[in-house]
ROVO-754643 format. One record per residue (C-alpha): x, y, z. Coordinates in steps of 0.5 Angstrom, whole numbers. Example, Ala and Ser with C-alpha at 12.3 -4.5 7.8 and 13.67 -1.06 7.14 Angstrom:
// ROVO-754643
<pt X="25" Y="-9" Z="16"/>
<pt X="27" Y="-2" Z="14"/>
//
This chain:
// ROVO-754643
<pt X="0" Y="0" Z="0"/>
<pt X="4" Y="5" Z="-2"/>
<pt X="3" Y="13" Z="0"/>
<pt X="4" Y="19" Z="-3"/>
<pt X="9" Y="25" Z="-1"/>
<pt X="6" Y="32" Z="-2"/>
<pt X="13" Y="36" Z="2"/>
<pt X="12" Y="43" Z="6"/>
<pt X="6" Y="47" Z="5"/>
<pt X="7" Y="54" Z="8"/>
<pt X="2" Y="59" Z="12"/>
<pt X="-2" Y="63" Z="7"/>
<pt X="-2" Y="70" Z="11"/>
<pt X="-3" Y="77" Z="8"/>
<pt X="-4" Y="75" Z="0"/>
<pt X="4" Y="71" Z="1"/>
<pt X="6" Y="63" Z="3"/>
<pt X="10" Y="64" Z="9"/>
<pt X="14" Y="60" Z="14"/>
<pt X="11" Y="60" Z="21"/>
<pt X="15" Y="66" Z="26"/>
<pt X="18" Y="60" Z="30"/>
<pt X="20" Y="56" Z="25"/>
<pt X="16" Y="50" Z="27"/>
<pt X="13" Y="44" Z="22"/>
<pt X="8" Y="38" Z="24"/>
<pt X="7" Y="32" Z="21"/>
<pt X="2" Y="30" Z="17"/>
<pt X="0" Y="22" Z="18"/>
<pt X="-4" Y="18" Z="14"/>
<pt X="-9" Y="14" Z="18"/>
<pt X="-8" Y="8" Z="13"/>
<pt X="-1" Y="7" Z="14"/>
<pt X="1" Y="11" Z="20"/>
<pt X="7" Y="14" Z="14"/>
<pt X="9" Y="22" Z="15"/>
<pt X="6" Y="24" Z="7"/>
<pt X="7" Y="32" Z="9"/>
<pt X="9" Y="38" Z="12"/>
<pt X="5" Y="44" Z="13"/>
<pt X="8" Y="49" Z="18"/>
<pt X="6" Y="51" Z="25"/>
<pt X="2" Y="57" Z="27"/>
<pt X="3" Y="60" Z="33"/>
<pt X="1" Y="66" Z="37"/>
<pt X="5" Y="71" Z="33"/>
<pt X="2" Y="68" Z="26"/>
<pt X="-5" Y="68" Z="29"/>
<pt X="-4" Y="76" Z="31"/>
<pt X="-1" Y="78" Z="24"/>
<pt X="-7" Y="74" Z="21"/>
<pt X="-12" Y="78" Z="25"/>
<pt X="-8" Y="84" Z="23"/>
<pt X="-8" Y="83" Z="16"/>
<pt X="-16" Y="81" Z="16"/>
<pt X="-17" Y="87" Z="18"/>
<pt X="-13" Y="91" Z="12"/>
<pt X="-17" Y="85" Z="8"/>
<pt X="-24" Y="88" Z="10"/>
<pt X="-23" Y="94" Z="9"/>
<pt X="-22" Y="92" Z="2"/>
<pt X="-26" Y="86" Z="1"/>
<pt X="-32" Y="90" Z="4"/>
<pt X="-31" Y="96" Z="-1"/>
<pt X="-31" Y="92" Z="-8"/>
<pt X="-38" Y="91" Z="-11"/>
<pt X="-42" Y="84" Z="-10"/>
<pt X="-40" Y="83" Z="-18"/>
<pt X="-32" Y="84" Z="-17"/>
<pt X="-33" Y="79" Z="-12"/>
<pt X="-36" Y="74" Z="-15"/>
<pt X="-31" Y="75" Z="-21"/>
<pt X="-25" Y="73" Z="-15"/>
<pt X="-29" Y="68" Z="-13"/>
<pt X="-31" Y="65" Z="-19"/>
<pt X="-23" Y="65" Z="-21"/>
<pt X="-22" Y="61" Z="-15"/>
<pt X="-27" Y="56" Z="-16"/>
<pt X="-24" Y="56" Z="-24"/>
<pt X="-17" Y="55" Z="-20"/>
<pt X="-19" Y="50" Z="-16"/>
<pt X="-22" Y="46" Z="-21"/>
<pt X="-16" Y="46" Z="-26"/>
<pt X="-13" Y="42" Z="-19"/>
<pt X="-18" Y="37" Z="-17"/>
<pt X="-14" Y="31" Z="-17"/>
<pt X="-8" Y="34" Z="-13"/>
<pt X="-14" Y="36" Z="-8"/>
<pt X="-18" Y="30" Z="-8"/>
<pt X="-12" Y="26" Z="-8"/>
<pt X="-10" Y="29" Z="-1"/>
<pt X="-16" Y="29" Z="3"/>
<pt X="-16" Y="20" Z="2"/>
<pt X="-8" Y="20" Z="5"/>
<pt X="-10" Y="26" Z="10"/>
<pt X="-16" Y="23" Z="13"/>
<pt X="-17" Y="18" Z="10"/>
<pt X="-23" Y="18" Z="6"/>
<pt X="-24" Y="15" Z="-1"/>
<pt X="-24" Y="19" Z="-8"/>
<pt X="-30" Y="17" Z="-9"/>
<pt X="-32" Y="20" Z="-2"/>
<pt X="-28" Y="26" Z="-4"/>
<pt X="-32" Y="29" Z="-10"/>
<pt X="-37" Y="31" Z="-5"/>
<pt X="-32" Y="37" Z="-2"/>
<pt X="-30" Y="38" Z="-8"/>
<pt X="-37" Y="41" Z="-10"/>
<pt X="-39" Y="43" Z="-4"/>
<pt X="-33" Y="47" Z="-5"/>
<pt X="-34" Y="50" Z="-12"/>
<pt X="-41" Y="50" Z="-11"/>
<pt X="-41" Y="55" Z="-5"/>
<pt X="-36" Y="59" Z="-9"/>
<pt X="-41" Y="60" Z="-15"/>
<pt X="-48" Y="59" Z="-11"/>
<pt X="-47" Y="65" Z="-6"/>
<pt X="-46" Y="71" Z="-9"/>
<pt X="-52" Y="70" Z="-14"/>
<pt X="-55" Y="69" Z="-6"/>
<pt X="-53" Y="74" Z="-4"/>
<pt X="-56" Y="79" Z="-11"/>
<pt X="-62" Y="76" Z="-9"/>
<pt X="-63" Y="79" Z="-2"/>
<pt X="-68" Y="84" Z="-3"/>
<pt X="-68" Y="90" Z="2"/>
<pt X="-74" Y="89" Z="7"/>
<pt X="-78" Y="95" Z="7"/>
<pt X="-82" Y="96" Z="13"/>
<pt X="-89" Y="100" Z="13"/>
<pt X="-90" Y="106" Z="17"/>
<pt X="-96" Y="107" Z="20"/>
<pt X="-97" Y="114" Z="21"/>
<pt X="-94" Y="116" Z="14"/>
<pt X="-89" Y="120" Z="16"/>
<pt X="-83" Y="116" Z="15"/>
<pt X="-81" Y="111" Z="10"/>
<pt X="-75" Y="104" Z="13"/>
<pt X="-72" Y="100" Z="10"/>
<pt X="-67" Y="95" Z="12"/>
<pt X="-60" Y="94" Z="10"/>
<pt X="-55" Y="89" Z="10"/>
<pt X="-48" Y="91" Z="11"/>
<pt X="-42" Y="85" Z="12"/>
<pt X="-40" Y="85" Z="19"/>
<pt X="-32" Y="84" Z="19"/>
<pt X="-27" Y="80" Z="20"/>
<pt X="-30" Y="73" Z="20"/>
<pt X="-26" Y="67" Z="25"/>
<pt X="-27" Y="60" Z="22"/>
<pt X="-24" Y="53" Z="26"/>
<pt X="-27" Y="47" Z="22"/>
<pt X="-27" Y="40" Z="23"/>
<pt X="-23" Y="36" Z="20"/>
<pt X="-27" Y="31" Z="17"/>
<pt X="-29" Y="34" Z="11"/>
<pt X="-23" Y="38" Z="10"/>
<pt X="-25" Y="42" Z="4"/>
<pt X="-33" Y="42" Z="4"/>
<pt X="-32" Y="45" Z="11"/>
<pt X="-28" Y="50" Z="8"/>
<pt X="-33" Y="51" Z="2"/>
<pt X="-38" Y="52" Z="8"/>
<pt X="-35" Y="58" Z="10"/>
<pt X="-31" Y="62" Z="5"/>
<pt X="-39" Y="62" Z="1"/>
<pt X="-43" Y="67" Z="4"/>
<pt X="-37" Y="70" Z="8"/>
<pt X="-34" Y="72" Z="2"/>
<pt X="-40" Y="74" Z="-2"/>
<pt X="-43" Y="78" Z="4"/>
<pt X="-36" Y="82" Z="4"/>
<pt X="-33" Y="79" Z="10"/>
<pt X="-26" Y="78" Z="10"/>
<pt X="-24" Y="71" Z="14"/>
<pt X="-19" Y="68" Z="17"/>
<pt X="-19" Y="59" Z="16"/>
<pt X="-16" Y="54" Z="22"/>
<pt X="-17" Y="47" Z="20"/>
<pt X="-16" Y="42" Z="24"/>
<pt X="-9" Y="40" Z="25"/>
<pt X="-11" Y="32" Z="24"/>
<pt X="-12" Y="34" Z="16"/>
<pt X="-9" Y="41" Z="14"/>
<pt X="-6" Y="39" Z="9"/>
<pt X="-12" Y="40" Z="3"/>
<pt X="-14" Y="48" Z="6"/>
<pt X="-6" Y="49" Z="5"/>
<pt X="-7" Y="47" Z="-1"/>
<pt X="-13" Y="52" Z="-3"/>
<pt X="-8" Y="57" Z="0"/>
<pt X="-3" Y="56" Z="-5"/>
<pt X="-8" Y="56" Z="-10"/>
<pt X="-10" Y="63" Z="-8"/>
<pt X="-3" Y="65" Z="-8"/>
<pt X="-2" Y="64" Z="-15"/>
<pt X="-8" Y="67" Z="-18"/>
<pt X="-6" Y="73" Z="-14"/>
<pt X="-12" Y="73" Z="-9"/>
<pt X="-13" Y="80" Z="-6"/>
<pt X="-8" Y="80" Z="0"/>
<pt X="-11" Y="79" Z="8"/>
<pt X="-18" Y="78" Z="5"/>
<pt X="-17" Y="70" Z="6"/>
<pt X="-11" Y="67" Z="11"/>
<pt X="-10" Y="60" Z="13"/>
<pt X="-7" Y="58" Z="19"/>
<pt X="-6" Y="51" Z="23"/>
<pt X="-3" Y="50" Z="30"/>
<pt X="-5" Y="48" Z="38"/>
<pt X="-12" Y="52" Z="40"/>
<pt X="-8" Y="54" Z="45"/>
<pt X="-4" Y="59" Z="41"/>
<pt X="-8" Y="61" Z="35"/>
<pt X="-15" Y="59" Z="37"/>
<pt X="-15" Y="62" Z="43"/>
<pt X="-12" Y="68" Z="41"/>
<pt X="-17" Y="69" Z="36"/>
<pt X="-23" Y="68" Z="40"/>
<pt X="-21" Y="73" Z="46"/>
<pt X="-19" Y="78" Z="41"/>
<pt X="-22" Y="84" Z="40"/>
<pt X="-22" Y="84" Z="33"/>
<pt X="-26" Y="79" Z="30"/>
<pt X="-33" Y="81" Z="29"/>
<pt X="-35" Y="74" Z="27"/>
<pt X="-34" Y="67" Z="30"/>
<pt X="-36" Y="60" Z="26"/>
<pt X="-35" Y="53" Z="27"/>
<pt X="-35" Y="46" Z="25"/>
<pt X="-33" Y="41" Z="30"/>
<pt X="-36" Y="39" Z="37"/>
<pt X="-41" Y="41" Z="42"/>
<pt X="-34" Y="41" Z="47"/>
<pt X="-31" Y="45" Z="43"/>
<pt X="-36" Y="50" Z="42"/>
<pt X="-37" Y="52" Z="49"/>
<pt X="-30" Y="53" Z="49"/>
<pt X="-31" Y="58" Z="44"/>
<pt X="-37" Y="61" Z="47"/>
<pt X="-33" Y="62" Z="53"/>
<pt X="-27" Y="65" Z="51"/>
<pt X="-31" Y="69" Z="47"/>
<pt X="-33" Y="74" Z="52"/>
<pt X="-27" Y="79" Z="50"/>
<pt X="-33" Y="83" Z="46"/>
<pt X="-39" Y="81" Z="43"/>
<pt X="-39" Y="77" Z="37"/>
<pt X="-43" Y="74" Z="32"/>
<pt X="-43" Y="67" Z="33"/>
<pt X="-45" Y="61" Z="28"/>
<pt X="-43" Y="54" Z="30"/>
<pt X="-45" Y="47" Z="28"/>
<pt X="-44" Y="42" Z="33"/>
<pt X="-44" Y="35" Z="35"/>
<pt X="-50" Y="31" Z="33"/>
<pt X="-54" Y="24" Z="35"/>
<pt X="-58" Y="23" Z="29"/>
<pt X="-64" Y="18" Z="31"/>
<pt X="-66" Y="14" Z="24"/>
<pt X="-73" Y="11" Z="25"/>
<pt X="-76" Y="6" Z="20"/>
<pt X="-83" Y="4" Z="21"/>
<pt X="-86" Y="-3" Z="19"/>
<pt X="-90" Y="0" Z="14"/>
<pt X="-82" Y="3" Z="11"/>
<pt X="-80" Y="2" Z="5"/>
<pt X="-74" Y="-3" Z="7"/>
<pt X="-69" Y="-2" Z="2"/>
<pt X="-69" Y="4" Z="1"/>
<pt X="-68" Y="4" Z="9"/>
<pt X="-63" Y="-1" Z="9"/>
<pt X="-59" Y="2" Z="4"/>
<pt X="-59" Y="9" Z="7"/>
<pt X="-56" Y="6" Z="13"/>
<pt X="-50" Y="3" Z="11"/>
<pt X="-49" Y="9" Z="7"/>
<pt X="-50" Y="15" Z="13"/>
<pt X="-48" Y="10" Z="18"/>
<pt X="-41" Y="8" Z="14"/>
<pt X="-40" Y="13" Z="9"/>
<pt X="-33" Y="17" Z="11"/>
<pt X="-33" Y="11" Z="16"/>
<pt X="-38" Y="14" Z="20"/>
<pt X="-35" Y="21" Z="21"/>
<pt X="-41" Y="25" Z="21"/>
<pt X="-45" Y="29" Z="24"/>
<pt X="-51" Y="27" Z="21"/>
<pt X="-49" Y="20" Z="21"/>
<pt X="-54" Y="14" Z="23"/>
<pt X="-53" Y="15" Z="30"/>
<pt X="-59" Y="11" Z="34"/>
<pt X="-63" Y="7" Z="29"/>
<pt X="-69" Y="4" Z="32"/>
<pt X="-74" Y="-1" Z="28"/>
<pt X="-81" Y="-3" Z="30"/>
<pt X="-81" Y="-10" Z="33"/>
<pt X="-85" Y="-14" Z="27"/>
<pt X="-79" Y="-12" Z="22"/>
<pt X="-73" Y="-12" Z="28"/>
<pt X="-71" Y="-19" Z="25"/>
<pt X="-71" Y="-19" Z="18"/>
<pt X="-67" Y="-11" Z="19"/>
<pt X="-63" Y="-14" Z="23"/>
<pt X="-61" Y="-20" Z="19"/>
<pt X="-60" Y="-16" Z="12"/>
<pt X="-56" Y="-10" Z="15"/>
<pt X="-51" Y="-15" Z="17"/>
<pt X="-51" Y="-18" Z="11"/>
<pt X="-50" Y="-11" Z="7"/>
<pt X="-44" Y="-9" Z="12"/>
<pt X="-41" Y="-15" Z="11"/>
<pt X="-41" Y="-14" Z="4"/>
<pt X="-38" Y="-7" Z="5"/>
<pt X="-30" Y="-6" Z="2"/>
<pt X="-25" Y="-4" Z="7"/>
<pt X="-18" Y="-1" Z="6"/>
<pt X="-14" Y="5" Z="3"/>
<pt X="-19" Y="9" Z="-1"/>
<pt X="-14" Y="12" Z="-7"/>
<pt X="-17" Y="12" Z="-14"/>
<pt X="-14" Y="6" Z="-17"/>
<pt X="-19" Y="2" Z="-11"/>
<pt X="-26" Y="4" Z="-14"/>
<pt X="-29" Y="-2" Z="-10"/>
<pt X="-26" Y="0" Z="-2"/>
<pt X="-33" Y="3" Z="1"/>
<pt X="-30" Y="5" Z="8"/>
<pt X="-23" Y="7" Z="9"/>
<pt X="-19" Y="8" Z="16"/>
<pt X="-22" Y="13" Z="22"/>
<pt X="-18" Y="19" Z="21"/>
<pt X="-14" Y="17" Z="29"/>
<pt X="-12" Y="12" Z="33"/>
<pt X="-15" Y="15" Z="39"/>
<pt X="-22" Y="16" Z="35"/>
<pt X="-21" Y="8" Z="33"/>
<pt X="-20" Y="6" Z="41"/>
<pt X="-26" Y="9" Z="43"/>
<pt X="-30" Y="6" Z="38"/>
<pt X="-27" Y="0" Z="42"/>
<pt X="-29" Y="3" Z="49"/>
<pt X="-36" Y="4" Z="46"/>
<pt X="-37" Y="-4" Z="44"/>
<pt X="-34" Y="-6" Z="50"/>
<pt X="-39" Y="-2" Z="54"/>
<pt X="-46" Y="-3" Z="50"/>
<pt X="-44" Y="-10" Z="50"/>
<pt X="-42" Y="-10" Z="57"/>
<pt X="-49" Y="-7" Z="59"/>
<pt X="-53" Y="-13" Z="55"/>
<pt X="-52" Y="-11" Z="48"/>
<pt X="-51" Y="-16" Z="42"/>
<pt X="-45" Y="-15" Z="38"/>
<pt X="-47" Y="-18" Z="31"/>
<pt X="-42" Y="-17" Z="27"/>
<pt X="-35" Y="-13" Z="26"/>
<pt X="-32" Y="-11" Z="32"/>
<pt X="-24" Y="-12" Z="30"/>
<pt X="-19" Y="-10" Z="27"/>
<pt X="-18" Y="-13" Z="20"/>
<pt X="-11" Y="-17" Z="19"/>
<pt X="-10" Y="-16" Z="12"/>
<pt X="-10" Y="-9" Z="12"/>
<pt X="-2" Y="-4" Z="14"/>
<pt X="-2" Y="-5" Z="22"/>
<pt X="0" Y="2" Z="22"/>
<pt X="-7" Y="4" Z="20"/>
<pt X="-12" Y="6" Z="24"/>
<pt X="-17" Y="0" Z="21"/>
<pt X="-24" Y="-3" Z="24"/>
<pt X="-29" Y="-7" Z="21"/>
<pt X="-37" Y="-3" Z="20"/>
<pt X="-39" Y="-6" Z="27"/>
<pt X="-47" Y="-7" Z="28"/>
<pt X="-49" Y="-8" Z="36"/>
<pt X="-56" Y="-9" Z="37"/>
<pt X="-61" Y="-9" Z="43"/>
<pt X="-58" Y="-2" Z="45"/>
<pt X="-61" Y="1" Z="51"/>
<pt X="-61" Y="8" Z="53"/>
<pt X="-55" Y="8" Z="59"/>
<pt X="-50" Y="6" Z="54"/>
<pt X="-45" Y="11" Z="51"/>
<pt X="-47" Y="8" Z="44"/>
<pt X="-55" Y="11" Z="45"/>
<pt X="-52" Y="18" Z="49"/>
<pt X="-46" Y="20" Z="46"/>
<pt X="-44" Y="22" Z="38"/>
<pt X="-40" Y="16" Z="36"/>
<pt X="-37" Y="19" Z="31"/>
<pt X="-34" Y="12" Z="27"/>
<pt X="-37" Y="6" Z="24"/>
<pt X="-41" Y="2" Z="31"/>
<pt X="-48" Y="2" Z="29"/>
<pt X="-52" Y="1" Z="35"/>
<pt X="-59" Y="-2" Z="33"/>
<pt X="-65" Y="-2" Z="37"/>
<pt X="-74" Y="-5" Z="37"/>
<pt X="-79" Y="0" Z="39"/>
<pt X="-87" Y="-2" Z="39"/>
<pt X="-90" Y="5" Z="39"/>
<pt X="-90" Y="11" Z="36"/>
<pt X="-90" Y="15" Z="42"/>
<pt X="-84" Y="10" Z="45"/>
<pt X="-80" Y="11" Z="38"/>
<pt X="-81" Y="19" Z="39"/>
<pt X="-80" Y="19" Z="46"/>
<pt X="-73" Y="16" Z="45"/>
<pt X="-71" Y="20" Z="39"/>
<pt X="-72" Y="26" Z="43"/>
<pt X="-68" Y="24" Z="49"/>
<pt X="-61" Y="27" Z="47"/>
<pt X="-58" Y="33" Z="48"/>
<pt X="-56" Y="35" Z="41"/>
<pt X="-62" Y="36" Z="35"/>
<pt X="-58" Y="37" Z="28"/>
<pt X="-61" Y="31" Z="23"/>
<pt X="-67" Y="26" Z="24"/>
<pt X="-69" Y="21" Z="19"/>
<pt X="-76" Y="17" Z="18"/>
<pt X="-78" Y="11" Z="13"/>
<pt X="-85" Y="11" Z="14"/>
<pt X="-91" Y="12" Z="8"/>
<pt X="-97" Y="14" Z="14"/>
<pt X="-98" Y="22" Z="12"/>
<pt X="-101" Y="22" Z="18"/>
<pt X="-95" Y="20" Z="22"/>
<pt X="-91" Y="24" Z="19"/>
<pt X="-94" Y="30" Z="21"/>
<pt X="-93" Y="29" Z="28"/>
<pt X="-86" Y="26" Z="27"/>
<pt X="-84" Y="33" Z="23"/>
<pt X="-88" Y="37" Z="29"/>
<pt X="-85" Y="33" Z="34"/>
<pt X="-79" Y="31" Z="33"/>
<pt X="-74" Y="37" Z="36"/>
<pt X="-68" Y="37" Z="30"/>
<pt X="-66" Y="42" Z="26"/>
<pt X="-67" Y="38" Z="19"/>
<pt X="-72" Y="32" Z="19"/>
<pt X="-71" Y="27" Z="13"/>
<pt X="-77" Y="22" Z="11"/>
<pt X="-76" Y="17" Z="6"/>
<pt X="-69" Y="19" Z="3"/>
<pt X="-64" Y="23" Z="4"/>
<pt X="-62" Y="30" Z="0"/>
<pt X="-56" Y="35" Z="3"/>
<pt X="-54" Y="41" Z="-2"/>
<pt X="-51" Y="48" Z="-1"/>
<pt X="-57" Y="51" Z="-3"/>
<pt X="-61" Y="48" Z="3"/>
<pt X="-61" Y="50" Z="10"/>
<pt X="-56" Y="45" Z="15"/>
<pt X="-57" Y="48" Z="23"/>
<pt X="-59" Y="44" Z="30"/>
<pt X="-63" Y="45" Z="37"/>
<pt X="-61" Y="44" Z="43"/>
<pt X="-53" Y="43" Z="44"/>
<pt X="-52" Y="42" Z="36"/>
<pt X="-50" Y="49" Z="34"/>
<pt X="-52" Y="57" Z="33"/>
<pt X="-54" Y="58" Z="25"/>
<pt X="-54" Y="55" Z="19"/>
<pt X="-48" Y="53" Z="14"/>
<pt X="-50" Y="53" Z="7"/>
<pt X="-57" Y="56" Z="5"/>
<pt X="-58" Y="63" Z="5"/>
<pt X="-59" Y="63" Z="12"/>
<pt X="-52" Y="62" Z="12"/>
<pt X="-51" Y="70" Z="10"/>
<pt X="-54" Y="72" Z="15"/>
<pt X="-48" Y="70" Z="20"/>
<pt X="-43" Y="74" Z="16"/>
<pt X="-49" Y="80" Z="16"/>
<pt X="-50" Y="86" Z="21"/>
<pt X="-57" Y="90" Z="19"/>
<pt X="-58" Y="98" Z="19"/>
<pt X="-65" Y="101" Z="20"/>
<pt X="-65" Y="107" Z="14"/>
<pt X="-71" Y="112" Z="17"/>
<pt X="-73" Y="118" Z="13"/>
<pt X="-78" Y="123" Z="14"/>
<pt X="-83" Y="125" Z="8"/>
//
């Protein structure tokens, strides 16, 4: 199994490709074999500050250009990206582990948003507002709010980048991107590619290190106006916390614990193919992902007997391009694969069933964090794998009788980001689309695309990514009365 080295890869801060002010490098460790495939440059404090310094300069700028001088920057990075699709798609399976197949969809998310947001934001429309005497006219305005902060996770490393840069660009933000260290290597890239089309300097800058020295000095600092992010609930909070310094616009998707209800009445295919795909697709490593799927006794069985069959059957390995047939690739961690581990071994110590995977496949590199799609059934609500966001391939299945017992469960978590029921009883899914306390409710089939709002309840996040409701964390309003 052999991997590919990319070299060293530089900050992108004020429009220039830049060594870290320490000098300092990471490594960046492929998750099939456990081999350093690159180097990128490691932020710390003083790179953070000169980023916040030079976002500012940025936005004064950005911010003074008309919508359709943006659009044709933003329309000449998506071009330029496009012209390096292979190298990018190429990079996201040996930093994370991801298939190529797999890949398409942050390519596209990316591309997409770079297009798609600027026509979004030709199309919002002043909001004029009556006045009941008839001795003013109002309007509203939509002006950009500043310089935007972005920590992304590292499990869609370009969709991720894709999801911010849209609308924070189209509405005249200027945005500086941290992504993970676990898979840096892809947004690097974009800052390479920003480089040699000589995008405006400090409108967009790129750095990773430890949150302590570049996250942390970012959020406390004054500057910002816009805080967003993908990653955990945790790590929200830390954020929220840390960002007290001055009021900022806040935009978060966090963790999810997607209940995935299928009904007797379902079509069960349908069902069973979508729950191999959003349980081990990216190997599980999804926030929307099949987290709790309950079935209705009378098909818990048959469920049961054919999802093993179907998980058995999925590919597992190094996800290049040449391996068209590999379906799941390796976590993106050693520390996510043991807790995997931790999950198993605690829902089966409280009664469940593990019914199939659970092991390391011996065919594979022992340097790569391999696991087989895992399937435990008989869960029950005092096990990790009901209360906790997995975030990996363990599939935990359980049998509900009614739909008050099913809407019960599907509710009792402290996240509301996705939910999904298979059902054709139209009076059931009026109740289940009142009821259930999730930000995006899926009935018999799945569909994401960045025209289409994605946001959460409860512990799941503030905001929405994609959609045009995406604008408005990048958007401040101004009141515009004047008298007749």
């Amino acid at each position: 199994m052999k991997t590919q080295n990319f070299g060293y890869k530089k900050l992108y801060i004020d429009g220039e490709l830049v060594d870290s002010v320490s000098g300092e490098k990471d490594d960046v460790i492929c998750p099939a074999t456990g081999e350093v495939i690159a180097q990128v440059a490691r932020a710390g404090q003083e790179d953070a500050l000169k980023a916040l310094e030079s976002s500012q300069k940025g936005f004064k700028y950005w911010s003074k250009l008309s919508l359709g001088e943006r659009t044709q920057w933003m329309l000449k990075l998506r071009d330029a990206i496009k012209e390096k699709e292979y190298e990018l798609r190429t990079a996201m399976v040996h930093e994370m582990g991801k298939t190529y197949a797999g890949s398409e969809e942050d390519i596209d998310r990316l591309t997409e948003a770079l297009e798609w947001y600027p026509s979004a934001m030709q199309n919002l429309r002043e909001e004029i507002i009556p006045d009941v005497e008839n001795t003013h006219t109002h309007k509203m305005i939509s002006k950009p709010a500043g310089v935007a902060v972005a920590y992304l996770a590292w499990n869609f490393p370009l969709l991720n980048v894709g999801y911010k840069i849209g609308p924070a660009l189209a509405s005249g933000c200027s945005l500086i991107i941290k992504p993970s260290g676990i898979s840096p290597l892809s947004t690097y890239m974009v800052g390479e590619i920003m480089h040699s089309i000589n995008f405006p300097a400090g409108v967009v800058n790129i750095l990773a290190g430890p949150s302590s020295e570049v996250a942390t000095p970012m959020t406390t600092s004054k500057i910002p106006a816009v805080l967003t992010m993908i990653g955990s609930t945790q790590t929200g909070q830390r954020v929220i916390a840390d960002s007290t310094t001055s009021i900022k616009k806040l935009g978060m998707e966090l963790g999810g614990n997607a209940p995935f209800i299928v009904f007797e009445d379902a079509d069960l295919d349908i069902a069973l193919n979508l729950a191999i795909g959003l349980k081990f697709g990216n190997s599980g490593q999804i926030c929307v992902a099949a987290n709790r799927i309950f079935v209705h006794k009378n098909i818990y069985d048959k469920f049961i007997t054919e999802y093993v069959k179907r998980a058995s059957n999925i590919k597992v390995g190094f996800g290049i391009k040449e391996n068209e047939d590999v379906f799941m690739g390796p976590l993106a961690s050693r520390g996510a694969r043991d807790r995997m581990f931790e999950l198993i071994e605690d829902a089966v110590g409280k009664g469940g069933k593990l019914e199939y995977g659970g092991k390391i496949p011996t065919d594979l590199p022992e340097g790569g964090n391999w696991m087989e799609p895992t399937i435990v059934s008989g869960v029950t609500t005092d096990m990790k794998l009901f209360r906790e966001e997995t975030f990996g391939p363990v599939a935990g299945v359980m049998p509900f009788e009614t739909d008050d017992e099913v809407l019960e469960l599907a509710n009792d978590t402290e996240f509301g980001l996705a939910s999904y029921i298979f059902t054709n009883n139209h009076k059931r899914i009026e109740r289940f689309t009142e009821e259930l306390e999730f930000g995006e409710i899926q009935i018999n089939g799945v569909k994401y695309s960045i025209y289409l709002p994605h946001g959460g309840f409860k512990n799941s996040g503030i905001g929405h990514d994609c959609s045009h409701l995406a604008l408005e964390d990048y958007l401040v309003k101004k009141r515009v009365s004047t008298a007749l």
